[in-house]
N, C-alpha and C positions, 0 to 999 in steps of 0.2 A: 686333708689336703693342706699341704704348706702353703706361707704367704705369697711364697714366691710361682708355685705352682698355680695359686687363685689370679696373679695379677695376670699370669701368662695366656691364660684360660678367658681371660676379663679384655687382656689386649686382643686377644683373635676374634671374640663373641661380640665384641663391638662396633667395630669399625663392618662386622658384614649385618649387624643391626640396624648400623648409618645407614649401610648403601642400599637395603631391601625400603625403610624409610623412604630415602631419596628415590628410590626408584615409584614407588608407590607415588609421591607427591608431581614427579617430573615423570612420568612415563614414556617411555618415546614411544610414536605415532606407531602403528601399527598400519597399514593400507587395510582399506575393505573393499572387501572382491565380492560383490553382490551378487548372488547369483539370477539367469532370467527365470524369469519366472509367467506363467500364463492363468488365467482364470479371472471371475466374474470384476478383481476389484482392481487386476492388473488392467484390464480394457478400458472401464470408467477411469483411471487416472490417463493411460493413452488418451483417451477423448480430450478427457482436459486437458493434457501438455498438446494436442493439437490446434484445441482452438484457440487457445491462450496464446502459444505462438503465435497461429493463423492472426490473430484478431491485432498483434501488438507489429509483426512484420505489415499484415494487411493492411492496416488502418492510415498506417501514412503514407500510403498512395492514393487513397480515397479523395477525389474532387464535389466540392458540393458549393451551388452557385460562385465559381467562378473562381473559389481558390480552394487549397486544401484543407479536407474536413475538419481535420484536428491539427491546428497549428498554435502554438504559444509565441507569436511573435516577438519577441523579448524587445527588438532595435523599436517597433513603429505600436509600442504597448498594447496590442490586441493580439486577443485569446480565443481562436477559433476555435469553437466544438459543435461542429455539423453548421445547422441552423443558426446558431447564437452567436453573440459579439460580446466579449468581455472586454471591458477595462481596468485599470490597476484600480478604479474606485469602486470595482467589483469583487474586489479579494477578500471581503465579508461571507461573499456565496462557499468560494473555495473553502474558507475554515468553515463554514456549515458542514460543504459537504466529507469534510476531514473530521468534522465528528461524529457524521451520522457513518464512517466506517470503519472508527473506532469502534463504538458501540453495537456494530453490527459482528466484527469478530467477538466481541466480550461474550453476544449473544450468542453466536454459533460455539462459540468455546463451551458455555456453559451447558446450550443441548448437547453438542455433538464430542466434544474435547478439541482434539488437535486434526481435525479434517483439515480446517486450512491449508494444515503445514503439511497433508500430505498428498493432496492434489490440486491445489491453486496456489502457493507461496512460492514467487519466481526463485529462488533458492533450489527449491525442489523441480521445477517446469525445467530449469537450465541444467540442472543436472541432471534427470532424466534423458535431455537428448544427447547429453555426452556421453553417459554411459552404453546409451544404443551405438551412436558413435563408435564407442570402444568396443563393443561386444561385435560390432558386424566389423573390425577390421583384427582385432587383437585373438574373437573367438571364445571360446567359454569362459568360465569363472577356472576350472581346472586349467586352461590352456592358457590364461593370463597368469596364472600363480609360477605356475612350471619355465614360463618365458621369463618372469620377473627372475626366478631364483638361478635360471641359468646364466653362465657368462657373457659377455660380451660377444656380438659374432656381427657376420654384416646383415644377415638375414633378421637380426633382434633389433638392429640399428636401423635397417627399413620399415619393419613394421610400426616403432615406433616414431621413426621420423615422420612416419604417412600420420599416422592418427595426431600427434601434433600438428600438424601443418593443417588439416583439415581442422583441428580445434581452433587455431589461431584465426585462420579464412571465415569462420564461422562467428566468431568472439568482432572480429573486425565489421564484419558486418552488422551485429547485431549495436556494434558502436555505431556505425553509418547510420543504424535506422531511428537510434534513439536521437543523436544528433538531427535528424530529419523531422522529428516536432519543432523543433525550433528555428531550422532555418529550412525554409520550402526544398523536403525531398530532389525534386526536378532540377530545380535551383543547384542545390548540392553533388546530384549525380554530374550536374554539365563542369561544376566545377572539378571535378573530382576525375574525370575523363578528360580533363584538358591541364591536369595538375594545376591547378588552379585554387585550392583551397585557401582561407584564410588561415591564420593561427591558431583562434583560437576553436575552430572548427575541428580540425587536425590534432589538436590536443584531448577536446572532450572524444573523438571517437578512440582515440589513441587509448584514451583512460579510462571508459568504459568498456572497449574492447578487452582491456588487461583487467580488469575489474570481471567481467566474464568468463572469461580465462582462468583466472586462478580459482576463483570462485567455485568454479561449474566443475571446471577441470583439474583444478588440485586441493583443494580444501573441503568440499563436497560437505563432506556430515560435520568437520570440526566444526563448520559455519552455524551448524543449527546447534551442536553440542556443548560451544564454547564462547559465542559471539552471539549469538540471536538473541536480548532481551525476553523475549514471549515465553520461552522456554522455560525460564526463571522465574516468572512470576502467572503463569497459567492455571497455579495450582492453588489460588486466591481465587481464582471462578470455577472452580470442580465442585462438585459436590457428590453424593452418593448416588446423586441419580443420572449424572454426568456420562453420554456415552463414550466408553474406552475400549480397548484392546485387550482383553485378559484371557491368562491360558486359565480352566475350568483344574486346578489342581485334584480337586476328592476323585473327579473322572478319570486325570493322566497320570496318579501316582498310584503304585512307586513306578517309575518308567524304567523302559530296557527292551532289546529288542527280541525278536521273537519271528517265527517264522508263519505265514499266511496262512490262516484256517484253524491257528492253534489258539485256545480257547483263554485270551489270557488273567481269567479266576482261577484255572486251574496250577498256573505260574504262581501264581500269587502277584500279576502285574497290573496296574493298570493299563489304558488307551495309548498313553505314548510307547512311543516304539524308539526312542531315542535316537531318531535319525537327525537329528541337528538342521534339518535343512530351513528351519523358520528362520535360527540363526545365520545361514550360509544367503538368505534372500535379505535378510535386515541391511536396510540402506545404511544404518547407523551403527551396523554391528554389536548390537545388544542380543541377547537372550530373554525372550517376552519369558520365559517359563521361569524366573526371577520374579517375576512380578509386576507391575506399574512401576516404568522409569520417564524421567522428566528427558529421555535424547529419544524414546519412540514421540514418530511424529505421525502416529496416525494411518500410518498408505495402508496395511493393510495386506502386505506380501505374504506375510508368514499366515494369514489368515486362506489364502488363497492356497500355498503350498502345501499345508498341513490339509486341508480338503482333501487334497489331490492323495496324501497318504491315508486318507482316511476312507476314502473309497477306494481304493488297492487294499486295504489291509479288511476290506468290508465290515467297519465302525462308519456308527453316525458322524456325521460331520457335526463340527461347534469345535470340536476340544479349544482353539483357537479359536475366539469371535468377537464383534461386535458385542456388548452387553456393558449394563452398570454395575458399580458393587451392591447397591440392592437386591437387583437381578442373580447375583453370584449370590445373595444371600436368602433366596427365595421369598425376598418383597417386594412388592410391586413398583416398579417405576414409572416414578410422579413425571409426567412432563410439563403440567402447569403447577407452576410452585411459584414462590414470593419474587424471586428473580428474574425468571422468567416474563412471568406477566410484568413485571417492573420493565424489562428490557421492552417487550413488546409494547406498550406502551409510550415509551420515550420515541422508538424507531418510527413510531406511527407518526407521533406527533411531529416529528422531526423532521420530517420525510417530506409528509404535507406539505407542512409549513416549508421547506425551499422551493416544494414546487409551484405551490400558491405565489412564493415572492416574484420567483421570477419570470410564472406565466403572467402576473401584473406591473412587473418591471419596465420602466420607462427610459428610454434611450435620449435622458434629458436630465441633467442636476442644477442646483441653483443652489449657491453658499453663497451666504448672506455677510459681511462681517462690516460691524459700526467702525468709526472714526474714533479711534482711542484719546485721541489729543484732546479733544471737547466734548465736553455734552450734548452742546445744542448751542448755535448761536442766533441772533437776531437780525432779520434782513431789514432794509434801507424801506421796504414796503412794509415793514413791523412784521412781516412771518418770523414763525420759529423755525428754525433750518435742523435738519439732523444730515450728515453725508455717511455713506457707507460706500465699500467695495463688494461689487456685485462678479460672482467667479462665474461664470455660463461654460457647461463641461457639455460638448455636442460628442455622444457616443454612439449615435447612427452611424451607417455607413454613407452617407451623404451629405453636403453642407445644407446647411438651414440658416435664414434668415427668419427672424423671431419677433412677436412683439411683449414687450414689457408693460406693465403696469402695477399699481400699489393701489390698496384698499383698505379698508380698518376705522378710517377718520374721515369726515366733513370734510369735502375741499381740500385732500391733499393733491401738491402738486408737485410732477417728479421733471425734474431736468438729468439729463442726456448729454453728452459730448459728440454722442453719431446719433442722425437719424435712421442708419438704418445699422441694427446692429443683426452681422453677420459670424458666423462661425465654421471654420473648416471641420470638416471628419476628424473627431479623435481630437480635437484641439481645447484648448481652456483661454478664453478671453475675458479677461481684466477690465471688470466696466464701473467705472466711479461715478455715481450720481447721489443726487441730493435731495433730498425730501423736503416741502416746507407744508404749512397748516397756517389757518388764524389761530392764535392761541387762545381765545373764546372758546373752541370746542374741546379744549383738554384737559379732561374731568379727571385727571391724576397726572402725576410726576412720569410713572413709567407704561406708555399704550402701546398696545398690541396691534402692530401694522401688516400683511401681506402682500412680499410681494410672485407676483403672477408672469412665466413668461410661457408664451406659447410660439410655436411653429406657423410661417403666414402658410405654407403650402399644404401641413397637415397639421389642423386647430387642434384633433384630437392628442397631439404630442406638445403636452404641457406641462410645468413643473410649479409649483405655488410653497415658499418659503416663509414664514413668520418671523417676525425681528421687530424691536422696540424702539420704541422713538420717544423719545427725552425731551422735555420743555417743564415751564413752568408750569402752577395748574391756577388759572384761571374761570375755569369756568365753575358754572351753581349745578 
């Protein structure tokens, strides 16, 4: 071959080198047409996208003494959850309980794999019912594929206008309800019936609505294949005894299809009969029969549909299952292992422990803080004086009037600016008082004084602080 004939050969062999490259790197999106699919693992996900819904729609209509159950009221800082009353100087509870549900995926990750993501993760809950959605207005997997690929008409512009318009009606909503933990449901509908809304009301349903929307309804699996951190790093809590999704390859290879009753050793086949249909049900459009991929999330469809050929073709069911790579590899799978029991252990401890804090938790604070300017000064009666600011955070639901005192030292004595110090619901009162002592009794430079405020209506609602009092040391 001449130089010239190598360059020519070099100029055309390349630039479609580039573009198979670029293509590979930049793929364009492809739609996935899930197909439905029915059996034991498709009902138990139904269940949960019902009550999941149920419980997130239902919950913020819920009344429970007197306002609503689960309210975060951001303007008047209290955080209704049923029974309970939170305040911003409870937001210690909140990250407790943000990491006891860290740790409790890491845990389910580690027994189960990606269950989460494939019947509880609102990613998955939200698009589940759009797909129903789409399947009861649009029609099969075949009769969406065949509508997409045909032209334009009016009858393809209705169909589609309707399941839009019903995605939108539903994405708005689900903004309304989420908006409805924060500003009282009730509240919100009267505004929203009378156009009435505030702005920034009308923005978060606006944004969460489109947040839903695109989500549920156009981005579906990229969300978990290309956005979902978990996805990415799940594979740091797998291990070999990890339950997953695996096709049984020694039992379905070589696959190919074959006709009912025919005996497939005599073929030289394996189990699979190569009907693709695990991949035509795959939410995410993978091929489990590939192997373990980091975009299966677990549902379990192709488990269920491949059943269903496996009993028409009268094969044991499994070829698609539940199972670990131990299991695959005919060793026993550990379910208490180092991790495991480490995980169970922390959940336990953890778990407790919030529930202890805050079935002892007092609807009463006391911050204590010294008078930076001085140490201690001397009174006109020869006491030693120490002043502090006293914060009083009343987080009942009722006002309280309280009394005060200090203890720690001989004869301390405290002065007040109110005799009767009172405090609103939810409020913080600023109370500056003064400490004095003989300095005779002050066996060190720095003593340890408490003080004590309790409720006059209910004595049992009391808070007791410790803070240092400063003098000189005179005493033997």
């Amino acid at each position: 071959m001449s130089g010239n004939q190598a360059s020519t050969v070099a100029s055309k062999t390349a630039p479609s080198a580039a573009n198979s490259a670029e293509d590979a790197v930049y793929a364009k999106h492809r739609k996935v047409y899930p197909r439905e699919v029915h059996g034991l693992f498709a009902t138990l996900r139904t269940v949960g996208m019902v009550v999941l819904l149920g419980l997130f729609y239902g919950v913020a209509w819920l009344s429970w003494d007197g306002h609503q159950a689960v309210l975060l009221d951001l303007p008047a800082r209290k955080f209704y959850v049923f029974g309970l009353t939170f305040w911003p100087q409870d937001f210690f509870y909140f990250a407790w309980l943000l990491v006891i549900a860290a740790l409790t995926l890491f845990y389910v990750t580690a027994l189960a794999g990606r269950l989460w993501c494939g019947y509880a993760c609102p990613q998955t809950v939200w698009t589940e019912i759009f797909l129903w959605i789409e399947q009861k207005i649009e029609g099969s997997r075949n009769q969406q594929i065949k509508r997409d690929q045909a032209p334009m008409s009016f009858a393809k512009f209705r169909v589609k206008a309707t399941k839009h318009f019903i995605w939108i009606v539903f994405s708005l909503y689900t903004g309304f309800t989420f908006v409805g933990y924060f500003t009282p449901i009730r509240e919100l509908s009267a505004e929203l019936m009378n156009f009435n809304l505030g702005p920034w009301e009308t923005f978060w349903i606006l944004f969460y609505g489109f947040a839903t929307y695109g989500n549920a309804g156009w981005m579906r699996e990229q969300v978990c294949i290309y956005m979902c951190p978990y996805a990415r790093f799940q594979s740091a809590m797998f291990d070999r005894d990890t339950l997953v999704i695996a096709y049984d390859e020694k039992r379905g290879e070589p696959r190919g299809s074959r006709k009912k009753g025919v005996d497939p050793k005599e073929m030289g086949l394996g189990d699979c009969v190569d009907c693709t249909l695990c991949v035509q049900v795959c939410p995410t459009g993978i091929d489990i029969r590939d192997g373990l991929q980091y975009q299966c999330i677990g549902c379990a469809a192709c488990i269920d549909v491949c059943d269903q050929v496996m009993d028409k073709m009268g094969y044991p069911k499994g070829l698609v299952r539940y199972t670990t790579e131990h299991a695959m590899q005919g060793v026993k799978t550990k379910v208490l292992r180092p991790r495991t029991i480490m995980y169970t252990v922390l959940l336990v401890a953890l778990t407790a422990g919030l529930v202890y804090a805050i079935s002892q938790r007092t609807p009463l604070q006391l911050d204590v803080i010294r008078d930076r300017n001085s140490l201690y000064r001397e009174t006109n009666e020869g006491l030693v004086e120490n002043v502090y600011t006293l914060k009083v955070i009343n987080m009942d639901e009722k006002p309280h009037s309280y009394n005060l005192n200090v203890s720690g030292l001989e004869g301390l004595k405290l002065k007040t600016p109110k005799t009767e110090i009172t405090v609103p619901s939810g409020e913080v009162l600023n109370l500056p008082v003064s400490v004095s002592v003989d300095p005779i009794v002050l066996k060190r430079a720095a003593n340890e004084i408490e003080f004590t405020i309790s409720a006059k209506d209910e004595p049992e609602l009391k808070h007791t602080e410790k803070a240092r009092f400063l003098g000189p040391v005179m005493g033997h």
